[in-house]
N, C-alpha and C positions, 0 to 999 in steps of 0.2 A: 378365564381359564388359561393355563399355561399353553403354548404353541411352540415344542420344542421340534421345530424345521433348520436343520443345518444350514446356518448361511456363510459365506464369507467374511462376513464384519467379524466375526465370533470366530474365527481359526484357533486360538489359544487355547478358546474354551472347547473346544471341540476335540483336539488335542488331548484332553481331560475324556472327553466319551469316546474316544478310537475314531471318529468320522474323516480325519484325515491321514495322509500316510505318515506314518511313522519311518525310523532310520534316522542311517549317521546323514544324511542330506536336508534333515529338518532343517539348518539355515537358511536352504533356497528359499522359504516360507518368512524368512527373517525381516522385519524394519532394515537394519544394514545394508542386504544385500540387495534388496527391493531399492532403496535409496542409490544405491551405485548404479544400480540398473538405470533407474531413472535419470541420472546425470549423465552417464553415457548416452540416454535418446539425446538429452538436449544437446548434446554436445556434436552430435551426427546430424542434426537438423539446424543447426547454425553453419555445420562445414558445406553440406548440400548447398543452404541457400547463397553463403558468400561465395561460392564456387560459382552457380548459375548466374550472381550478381557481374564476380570478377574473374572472367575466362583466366585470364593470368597465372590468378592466383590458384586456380584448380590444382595445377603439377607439384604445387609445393604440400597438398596432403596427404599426397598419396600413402605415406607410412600412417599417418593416423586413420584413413580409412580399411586399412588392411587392420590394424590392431582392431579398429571397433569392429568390422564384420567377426574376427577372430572370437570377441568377445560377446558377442551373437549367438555364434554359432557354441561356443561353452556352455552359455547359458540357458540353450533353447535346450540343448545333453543333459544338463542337469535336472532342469525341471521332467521331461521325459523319464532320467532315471528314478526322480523323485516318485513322481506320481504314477509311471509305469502304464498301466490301459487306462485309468484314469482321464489320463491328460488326451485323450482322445473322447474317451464314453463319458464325460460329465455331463454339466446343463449346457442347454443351448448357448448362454448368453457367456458363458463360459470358455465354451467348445468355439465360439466364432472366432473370441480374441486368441485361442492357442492356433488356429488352423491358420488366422493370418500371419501370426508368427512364422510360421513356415514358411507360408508363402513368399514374406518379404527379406526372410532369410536363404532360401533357396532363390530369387533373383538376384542375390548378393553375391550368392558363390559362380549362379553362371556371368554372369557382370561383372566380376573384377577377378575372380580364375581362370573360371573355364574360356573365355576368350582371349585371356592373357596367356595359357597354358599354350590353346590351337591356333594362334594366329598371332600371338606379340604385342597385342595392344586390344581395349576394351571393347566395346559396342560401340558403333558407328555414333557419330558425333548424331545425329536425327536420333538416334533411340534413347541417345544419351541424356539430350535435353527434355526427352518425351516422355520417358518412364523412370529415370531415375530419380525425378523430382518425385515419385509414387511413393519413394523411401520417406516420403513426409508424412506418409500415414501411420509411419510407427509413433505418433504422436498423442498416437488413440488409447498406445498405450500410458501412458500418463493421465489421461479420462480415465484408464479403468482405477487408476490409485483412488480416484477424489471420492469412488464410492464401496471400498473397501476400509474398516474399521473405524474406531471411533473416531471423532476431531478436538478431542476436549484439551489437546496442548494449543490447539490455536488461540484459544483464550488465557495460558498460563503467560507467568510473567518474562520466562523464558521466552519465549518468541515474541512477545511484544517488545522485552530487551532489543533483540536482535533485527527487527522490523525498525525501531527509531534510530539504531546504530547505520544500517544500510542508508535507511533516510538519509540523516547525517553525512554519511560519506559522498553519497551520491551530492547533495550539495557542494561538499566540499572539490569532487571534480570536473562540477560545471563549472566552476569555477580555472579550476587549472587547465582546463580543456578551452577554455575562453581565449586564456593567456595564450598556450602554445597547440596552435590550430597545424594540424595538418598531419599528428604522430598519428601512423597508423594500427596502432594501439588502442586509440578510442573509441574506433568500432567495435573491437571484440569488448571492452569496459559496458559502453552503453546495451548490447546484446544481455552481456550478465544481468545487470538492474534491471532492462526491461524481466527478461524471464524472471527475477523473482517478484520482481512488482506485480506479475500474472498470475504467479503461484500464489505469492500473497492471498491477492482478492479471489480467486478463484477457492480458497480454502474456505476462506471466513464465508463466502455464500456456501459451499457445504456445510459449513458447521453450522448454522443458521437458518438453511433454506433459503432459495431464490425469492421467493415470497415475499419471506420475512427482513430482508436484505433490501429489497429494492420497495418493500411499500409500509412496512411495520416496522420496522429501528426505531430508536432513539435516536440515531445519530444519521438520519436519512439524508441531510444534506452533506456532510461527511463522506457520505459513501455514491453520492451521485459525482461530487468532484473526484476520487480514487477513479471511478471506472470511466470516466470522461480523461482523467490521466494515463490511465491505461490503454484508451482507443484511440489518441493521439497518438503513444508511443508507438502503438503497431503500425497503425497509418505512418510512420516518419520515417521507422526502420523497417518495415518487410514489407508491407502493401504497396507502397509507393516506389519505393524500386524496383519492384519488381514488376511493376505497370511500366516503371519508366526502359526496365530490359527489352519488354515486348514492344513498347513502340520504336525504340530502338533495332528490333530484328524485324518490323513489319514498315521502317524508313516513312516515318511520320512527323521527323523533326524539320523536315520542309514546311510543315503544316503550322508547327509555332507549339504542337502538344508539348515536346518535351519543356519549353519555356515557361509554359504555365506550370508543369508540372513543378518544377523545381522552385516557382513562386511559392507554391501551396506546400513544399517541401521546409522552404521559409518561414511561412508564418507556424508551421507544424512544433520547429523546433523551439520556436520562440516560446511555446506552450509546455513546454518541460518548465518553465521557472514554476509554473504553478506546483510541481513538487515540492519548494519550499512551504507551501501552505502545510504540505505535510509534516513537516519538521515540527510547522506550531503543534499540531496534533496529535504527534509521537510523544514530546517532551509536555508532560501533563502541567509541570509549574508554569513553563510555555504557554500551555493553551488556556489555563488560568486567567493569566495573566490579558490574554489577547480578550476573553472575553469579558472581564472587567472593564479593560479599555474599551469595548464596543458596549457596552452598557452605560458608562461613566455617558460618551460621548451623547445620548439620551437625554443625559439631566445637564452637563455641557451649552445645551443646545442655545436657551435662553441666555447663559452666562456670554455666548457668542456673540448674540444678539445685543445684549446688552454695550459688550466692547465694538462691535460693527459702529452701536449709534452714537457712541464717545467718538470714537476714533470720526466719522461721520460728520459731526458739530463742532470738533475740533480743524477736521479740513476746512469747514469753510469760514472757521473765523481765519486759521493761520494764510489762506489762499487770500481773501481781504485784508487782513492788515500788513503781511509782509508783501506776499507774491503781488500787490496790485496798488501798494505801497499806500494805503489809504491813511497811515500818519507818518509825518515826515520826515522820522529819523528812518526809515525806513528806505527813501531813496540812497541813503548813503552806503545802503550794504551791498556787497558785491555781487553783480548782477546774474553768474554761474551758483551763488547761494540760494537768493533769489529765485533762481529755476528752482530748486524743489520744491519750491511753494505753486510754481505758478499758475495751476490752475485742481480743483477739486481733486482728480486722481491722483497726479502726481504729491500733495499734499498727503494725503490717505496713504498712499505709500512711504511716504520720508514719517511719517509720523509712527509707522508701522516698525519701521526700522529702529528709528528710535525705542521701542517700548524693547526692541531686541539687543539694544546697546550699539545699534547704527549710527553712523550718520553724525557722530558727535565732533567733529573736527570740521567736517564739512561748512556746521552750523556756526562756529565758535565766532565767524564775522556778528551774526546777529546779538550777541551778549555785547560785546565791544560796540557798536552802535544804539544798545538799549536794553542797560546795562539793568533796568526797573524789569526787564522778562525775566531774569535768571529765578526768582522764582515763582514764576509761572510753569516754567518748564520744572521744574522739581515738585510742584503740587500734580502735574499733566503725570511724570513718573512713578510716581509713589498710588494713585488711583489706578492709572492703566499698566503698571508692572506691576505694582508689588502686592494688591490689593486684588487686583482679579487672578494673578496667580495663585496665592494663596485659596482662594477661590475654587477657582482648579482643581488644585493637589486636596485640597479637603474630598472635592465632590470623589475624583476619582479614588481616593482613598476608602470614602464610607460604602465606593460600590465595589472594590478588591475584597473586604471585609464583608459585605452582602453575598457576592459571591462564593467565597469560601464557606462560609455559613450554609448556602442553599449543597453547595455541593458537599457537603459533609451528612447533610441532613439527608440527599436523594443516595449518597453511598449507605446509610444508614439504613433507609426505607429499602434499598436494593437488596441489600442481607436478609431481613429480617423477610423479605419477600421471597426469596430464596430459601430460606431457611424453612418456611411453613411448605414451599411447594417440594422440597425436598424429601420433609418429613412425609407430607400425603403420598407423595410415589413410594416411599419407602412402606409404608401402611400397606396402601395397595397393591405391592408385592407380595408384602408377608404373607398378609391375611390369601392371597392366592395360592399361595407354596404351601400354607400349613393348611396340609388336605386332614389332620382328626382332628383340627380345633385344640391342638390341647398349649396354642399361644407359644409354643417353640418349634423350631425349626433343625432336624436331625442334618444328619452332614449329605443322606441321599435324596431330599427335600429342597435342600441347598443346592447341590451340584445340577438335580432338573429347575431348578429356577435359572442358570446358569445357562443353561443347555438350550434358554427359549430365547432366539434373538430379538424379539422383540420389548419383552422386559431388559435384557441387559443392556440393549442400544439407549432405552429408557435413564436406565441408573447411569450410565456413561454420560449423557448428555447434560445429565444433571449435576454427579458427582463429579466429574471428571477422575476418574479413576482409571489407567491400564486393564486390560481385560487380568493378565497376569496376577495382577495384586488381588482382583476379584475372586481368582481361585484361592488364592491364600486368606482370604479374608476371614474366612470361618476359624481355620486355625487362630488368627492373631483373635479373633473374638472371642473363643471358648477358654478364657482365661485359666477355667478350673477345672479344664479336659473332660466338662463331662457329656462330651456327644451330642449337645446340642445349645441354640441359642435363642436368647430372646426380642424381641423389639425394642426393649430396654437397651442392649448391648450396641 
């Protein structure tokens, strides 16, 4: 049975039934404006904490924390004029996040007006660092995004674009950031990738479910390295300095804390290279490709085994007849030649060299005192270069081509798997909406199937569709305008 309960996911479609307010301030309800919103928290919560990090640096924000409270305070006006009693008399769950808005915004204005207005200057340096770090709880407001509307762009190709492009870069300025160590620039750089690298993952378990993300994936190992990258990054940039402020204001660095801290600070950042792993992952011919090579090296393995036990039988004939000079034109080669032979290992390695194109100068005494090797050492080439390489590039080759094969066959099976569960939700829509049976679907049939957040969260999740287009849908369906549509269509 349909369960048309007005929820939040469904604002557009609701918009369609009157359940929310109407007016020229429908933006404030907007993707845009909601998106600005949310970039100005982050942006207030990076200034907070590099402020409580770097006393310093605090006097240099002052203009941009007066713009963001400004833009606070706008915003808190507008939604009020939007929603009107509303925005007081809603749902609980509702009502708690508008009431803390207030809240955090009326400590805003006695914090950096009204003490500035009566006295010249903010809240006593103790209140300052005690409750103004409170202003981190606007942070909730961002939780409240992750479970308002649908998430079906997180899997479009749009933002996977832009998730491998970020990747990407971010490689690109560990790398510069390697070079020229000390711009302080590369804090606010690393703050930005952290926070989308959280938004990131933080989506895709919404769009997904916590569940389904951390115990049912496909790509389970995938997603335990992302959030192992992700609880690195915060432990690197905000946990740990902000432990290391406190033992610093509570004089612990006698003790040796701070020491260790900045050890663990050490091995913290050393742990961002594992981002690169994500580049394989972003760029799909990439990860292809990686996991060919870790397949190949499988059937590899013997091929290894096999040159170990050449290479192996080789060291110790070459260790006996040259390095230990056991026939006698062999004493006459010089005796720094000589050493690379002179015992098992070193043998195994000069031999290794050579099969790489080493080491061929070094030897050239040996051909000149016995002149009957030259080819011995060209049959030793031709077996352990040219012949196990080959080797090689065949095995990895027929598993690049195996690969490609399996994953065209599992994109294949993934369609078609989608395809069938799509059509059943689609069925089991219809067939709920058409309350006389007569297999069509009129346009006020349509709009209460619309109307039920839980069917539409359904087809969202599946189709990925805008709620928007959902309303227009019936129009683009009814091709021959007559008033209603089929499961056919």
């Amino acid at each position: 049975a349909l369960r048309p309960r007005p929820s939040l996911d469904v604002r557009a479609l609701n918009l369609e039934a009157g359940r929310t307010a109407q007016g020229p301030l429908r933006w404030v309800e907007g993707d845009v404006f909601q998106l600005t919103v949310s970039a100005m928290i982050v942006l207030n919560i990076v200034i907070v904490v590099h402020s409580a990090l770097y006393e310093e640096a605090a006097s240099k924000y002052w203009m941009c924390e007066e713009f963001i409270l400004g833009f606070y305070c706008m915003e808190l006006l507008l939604r009020i004029l939007h929603f009107r009693c509303h925005f007081f008399c809603t749902a609980f769950s509702e009502a708690v996040w508008n009431y803390l808005d207030i809240l955090l915004v009326t400590y805003g204005i006695i914090d950096q007006w009204a003490f500035m207005a009566a006295y010249g200057h903010r809240t006593s340096i103790m209140v300052l660092r005690g409750f103004r770090l409170l202003r981190l709880i606007r942070v909730v407001r961002l939780v409240q995004a992750l479970f308002r509307g649908d998430f079906g762009w997180v899997d479009g190709a749009n933002f996977q674009f832009t998730v491998g492009f970020v990747i990407a870069l971010n490689a690109v300025f560990m790398g510069v950031e390697t070079s020229f160590v000390g711009n302080p620039l590369w804090w606010w750089v690393n703050q930005a990738f952290l926070s989308f690298f959280i938004f990131e993952i933080a989506m895709r378990m919404r769009r997904s479910g916590l569940a389904r993300f951390a115990f049912k994936s496909e790509e389970l190992l995938w997603n335990y390295l992302d959030t192992l990258i992700v609880i690195t990054g915060v432990l690197d940039q905000w946990i740990l300095p902000l432990l290391a402020l406190l033992m610093r204001q509570e004089d612990l660095v006698a003790g040796g804390g701070i020491g260790q801290l900045m050890m663990l600070v050490r091995i913290l950042r050393l742990m961002r290279m594992l981002r690169l792993l994500r580049l394989v992952k972003a760029v799909r011919p990439l990860y292809h490709l990686a996991v060919g090579i870790m397949k190949a090296l499988q059937s590899m393995a013997w091929v290894l085994v096999l040159t170990m036990v050449a290479l192996y039988a080789s060291a110790l004939l070459t260790t006996n007849l040259i390095g230990k000079a056991m026939i006698p034109a062999a004493e006459s080669i010089d005796p720094e030649t000589r050493a690379l032979f002179g015992n098992v290992p070193d043998s195994f390695f000069t031999l290794f060299g050579l099969m790489n194109r080493q080491y061929w100068e070094d030897i050239a005494p040996i051909f000149d005192a016995m002149p009957w090797a030259k080819p011995v050492w060209v049959i030793f080439i031709i077996l352990s270069s040219w012949a196990l390489l080959s080797v090689m590039t065949g095995v990895v080759s027929d598993n690049m081509l195996e690969v490609r094969q399996a994953q065209e066959q599992k994109d294949s099976d993934a369609f078609e798997e989608f395809r069938d569960r799509l059509l059943r939700v689609l069925t089991e829509v219809f067939t709920a909406a058409d309350k006389d049976g007569s297999k069509t679907l009129e346009k006020e049939e349509y709009m209460e199937v619309l109307s039920s957040p839980f069917h539409v969260r359904r087809l969202q999740m599946l189709a990925n569709v805008p709620t928007q287009d959902m309303i227009n849908m019936f129009d683009w369906l009814d091709v021959d305008a007559g008033g209603a549509i089929s499961l056919e269509d």
